[in-house]
C-alpha positions in Angstrom: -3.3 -15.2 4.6 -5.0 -18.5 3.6 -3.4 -21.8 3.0 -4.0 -21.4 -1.0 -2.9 -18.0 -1.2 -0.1 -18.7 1.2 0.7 -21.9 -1.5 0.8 -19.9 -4.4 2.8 -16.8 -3.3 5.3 -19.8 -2.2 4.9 -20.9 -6.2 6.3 -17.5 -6.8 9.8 -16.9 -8.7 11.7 -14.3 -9.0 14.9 -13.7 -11.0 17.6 -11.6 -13.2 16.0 -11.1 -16.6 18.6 -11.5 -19.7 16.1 -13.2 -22.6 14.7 -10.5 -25.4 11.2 -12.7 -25.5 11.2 -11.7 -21.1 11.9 -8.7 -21.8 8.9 -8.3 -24.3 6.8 -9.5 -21.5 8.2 -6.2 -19.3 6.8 -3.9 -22.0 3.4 -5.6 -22.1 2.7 -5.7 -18.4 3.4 -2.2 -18.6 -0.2 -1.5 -20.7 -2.0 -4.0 -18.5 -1.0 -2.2 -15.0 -0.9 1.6 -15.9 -2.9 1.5 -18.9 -0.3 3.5 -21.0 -0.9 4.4 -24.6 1.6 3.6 -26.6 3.2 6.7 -26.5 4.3 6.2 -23.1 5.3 2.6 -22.8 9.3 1.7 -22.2 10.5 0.0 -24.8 11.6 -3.0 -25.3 15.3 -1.5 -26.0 14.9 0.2 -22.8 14.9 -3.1 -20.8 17.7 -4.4 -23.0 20.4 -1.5 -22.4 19.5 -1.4 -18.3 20.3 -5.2 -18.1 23.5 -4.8 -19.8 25.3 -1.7 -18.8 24.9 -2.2 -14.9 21.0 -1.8 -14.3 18.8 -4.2 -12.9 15.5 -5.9 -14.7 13.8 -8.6 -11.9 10.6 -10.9 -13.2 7.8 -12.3 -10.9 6.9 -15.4 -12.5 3.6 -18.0 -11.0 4.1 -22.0 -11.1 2.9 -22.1 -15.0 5.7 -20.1 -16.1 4.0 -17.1 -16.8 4.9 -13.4 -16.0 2.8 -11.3 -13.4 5.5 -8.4 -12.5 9.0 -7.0 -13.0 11.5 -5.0 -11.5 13.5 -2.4 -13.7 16.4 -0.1 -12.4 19.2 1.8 -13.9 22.7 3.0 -12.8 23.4 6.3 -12.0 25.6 8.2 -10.0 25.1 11.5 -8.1 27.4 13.8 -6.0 30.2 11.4 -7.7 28.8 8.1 -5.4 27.5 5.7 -7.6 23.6 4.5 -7.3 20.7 2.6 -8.6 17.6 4.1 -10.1 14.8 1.9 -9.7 12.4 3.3 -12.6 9.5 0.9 -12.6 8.0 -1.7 -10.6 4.4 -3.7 -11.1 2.4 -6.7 -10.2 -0.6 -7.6 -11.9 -3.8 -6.7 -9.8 -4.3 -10.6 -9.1 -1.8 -10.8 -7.6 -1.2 -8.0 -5.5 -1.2 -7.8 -1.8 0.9 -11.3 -1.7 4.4 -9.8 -1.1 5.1 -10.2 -4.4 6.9 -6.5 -4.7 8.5 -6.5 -1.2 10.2 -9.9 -3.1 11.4 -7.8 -5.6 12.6 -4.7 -4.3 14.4 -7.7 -1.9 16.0 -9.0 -4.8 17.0 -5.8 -6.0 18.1 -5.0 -2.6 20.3 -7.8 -2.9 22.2 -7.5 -5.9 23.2 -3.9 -5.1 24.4 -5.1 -1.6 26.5 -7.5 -4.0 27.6 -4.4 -5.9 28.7 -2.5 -3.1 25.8 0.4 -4.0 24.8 2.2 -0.7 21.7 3.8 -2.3 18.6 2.8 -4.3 16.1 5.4 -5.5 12.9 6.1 -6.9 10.0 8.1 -7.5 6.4 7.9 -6.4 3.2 9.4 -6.0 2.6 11.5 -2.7 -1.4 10.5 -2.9 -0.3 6.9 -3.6 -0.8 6.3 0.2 -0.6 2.5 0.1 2.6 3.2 -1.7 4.2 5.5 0.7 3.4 3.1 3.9 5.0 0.2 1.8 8.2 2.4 0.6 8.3 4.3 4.4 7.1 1.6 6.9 7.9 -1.9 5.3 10.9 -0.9 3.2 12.8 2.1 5.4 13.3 4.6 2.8 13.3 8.0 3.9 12.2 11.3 1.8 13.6 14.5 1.1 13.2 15.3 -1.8 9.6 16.7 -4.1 9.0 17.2 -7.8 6.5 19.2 -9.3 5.0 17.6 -12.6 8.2 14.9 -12.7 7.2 12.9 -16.0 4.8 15.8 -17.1 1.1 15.2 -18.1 1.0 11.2 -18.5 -1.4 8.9 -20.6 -1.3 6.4 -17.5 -5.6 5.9 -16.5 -4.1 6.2 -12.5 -2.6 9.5 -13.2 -6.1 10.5 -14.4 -4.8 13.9 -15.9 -3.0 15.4 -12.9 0.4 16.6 -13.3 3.1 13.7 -12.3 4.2 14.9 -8.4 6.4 12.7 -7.2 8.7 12.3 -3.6 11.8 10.9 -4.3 12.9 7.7 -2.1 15.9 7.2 -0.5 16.7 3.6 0.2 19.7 3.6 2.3 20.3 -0.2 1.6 23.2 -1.0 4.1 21.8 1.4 6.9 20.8 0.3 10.3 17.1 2.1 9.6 16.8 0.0 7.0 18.0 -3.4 8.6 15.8 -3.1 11.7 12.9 -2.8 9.3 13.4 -5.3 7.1 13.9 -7.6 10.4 10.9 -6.8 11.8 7.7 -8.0 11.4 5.7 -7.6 8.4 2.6 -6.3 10.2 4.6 -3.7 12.4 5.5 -0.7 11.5 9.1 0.3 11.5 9.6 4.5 10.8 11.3 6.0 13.7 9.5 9.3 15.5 11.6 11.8 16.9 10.6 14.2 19.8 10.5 17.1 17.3 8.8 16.3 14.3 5.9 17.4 12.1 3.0 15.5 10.3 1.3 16.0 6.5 -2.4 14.6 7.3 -4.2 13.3 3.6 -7.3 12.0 3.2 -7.2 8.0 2.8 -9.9 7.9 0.1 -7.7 10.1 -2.2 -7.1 8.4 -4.9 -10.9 7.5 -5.3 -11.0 11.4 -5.7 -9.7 11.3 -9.2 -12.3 9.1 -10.3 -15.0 11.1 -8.4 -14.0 14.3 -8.4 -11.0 15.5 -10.4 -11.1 19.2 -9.2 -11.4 18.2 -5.5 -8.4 15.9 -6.0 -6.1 18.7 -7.8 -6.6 21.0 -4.9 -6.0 18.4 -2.2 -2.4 17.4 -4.9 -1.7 21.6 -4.7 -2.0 21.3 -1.4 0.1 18.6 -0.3 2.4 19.8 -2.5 2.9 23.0 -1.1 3.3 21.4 2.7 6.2 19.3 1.5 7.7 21.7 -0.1 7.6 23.9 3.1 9.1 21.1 5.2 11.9 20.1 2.8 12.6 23.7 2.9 12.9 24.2 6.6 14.9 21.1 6.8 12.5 18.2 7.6 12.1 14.7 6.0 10.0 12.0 5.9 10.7 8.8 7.8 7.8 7.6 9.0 4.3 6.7 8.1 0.6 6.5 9.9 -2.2 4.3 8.2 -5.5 5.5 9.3 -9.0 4.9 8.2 -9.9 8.4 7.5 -6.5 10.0 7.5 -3.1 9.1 6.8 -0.1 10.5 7.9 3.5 11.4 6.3 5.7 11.8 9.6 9.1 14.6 9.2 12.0 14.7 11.4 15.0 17.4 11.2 18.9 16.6 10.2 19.0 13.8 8.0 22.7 12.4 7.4 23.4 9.6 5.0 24.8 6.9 6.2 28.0 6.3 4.2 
């Protein structure tokens, strides 16, 4: 990273949201970074009811005060263990690739630590491969869980028509997985590999598929699709992650066990 860009991720703030006019500034980044219509934008009411009845809402802000991201999660619980659903997170292209989300989800990480949660969750895209090496390598979720079509057909320009897959990830906040990776260095990569595991190859250039070639990227979504859905089945999950040039790599072990 260069000295400027080093300097102005430092200028970088991030904090709890609680003003309605911040809030309004959640629901317009949202059209800027997914390109929603409005049909499919959160609300500004949304953001309001997740601050105040135990949810989360985080903003990135730059030196001039203005807003370039924001972090929004809900509370939920599940098998009678309270939890947080992290439902959105986004940075404005400029300023991507600066940390800027690892700061949030850190935030977030800390104020459910506070709040004695164990688990944060979310959903993303199994072709979003920069995603998944950030969430899996740099952040220590695991994955166990897929959804076919989770948000159905979406107006978003990055979902380019295909039906909403998503994995589901697990982050296991208080775990020792997830310690050791946040400790280690940014550049290394931190998913553990088991002597008995399998691998999901995918195509790096994916996502330029959808742009490119729609039909070749819905059969390469099927068939991902159907190879997790085969693992989960047999009792694998995903906990690590292998960047390539060509090919990328999901990485399975067997016999997950929460750590609670």
């Amino acid at each position: 990273m260069s000295r400027d860009r080093k300097d102005m991720t430092m200028e970088i703030t991030i904090r709890s949201l609680r003003d309605v006019q911040e809030f309004q500034g959640c629901v317009d980044l949202q059209k800027t970074v997914w390109g929603f219509d409005e049909v499919d934008v959160m609300p500004l009411r949304f953001f309001i009811v997740a601050s105040r009845t135990g949810g989360q809402v985080f903003g990135a802000f730059n030196a001039q005060g203005g807003m370039i991201g924001f972090l929004c999660a809900i509370a939920g619980v599940k098998d009678n263990m309270p939890y947080i659903h992290s439902h959105m997170l986004a940075v404005l292209p400029e300023y991507r690739n600066q940390g800027i989300a690892r700061r949030l989800k850190l935030a977030q990480r800390t104020d459910a630590v506070e709040r004695a949660f164990q688990l944060v969750e979310w959903t993303f895209d199994p072709l979003e491969l920069k995603n998944a090496y950030f969430n899996i390598e740099k952040l220590g979720v695991i994955v166990r869980h897929y959804s076919v079509n989770h948000y159905g057909l979406t107006t978003s320009k990055l979902q380019a028509g295909l039906p909403t897959d998503r994995l589901f990830a697990e982050w296991w906040i208080q775990s020792p997985r997830v310690q050791r990776v946040l400790s280690e260095s940014q550049d290394k990569q931190g998913g553990e590999i088991e002597s008995a595991f399998e691998k999901l190859d995918v195509p790096s250039d994916v996502m330029g598929w959808k742009a490119q070639d729609l039909e070749k990227a819905g059969r390469m979504q099927r068939q991902v699709r159907e190879r997790f859905l085969d693992l989960f089945q047999r009792g694998f999950y995903v906990n690590g992650f292998e960047r390539g040039e060509e090919t990328s790599s999901y990485i399975f072990s067997r016999n997950f066990k929460a750590p609670v």
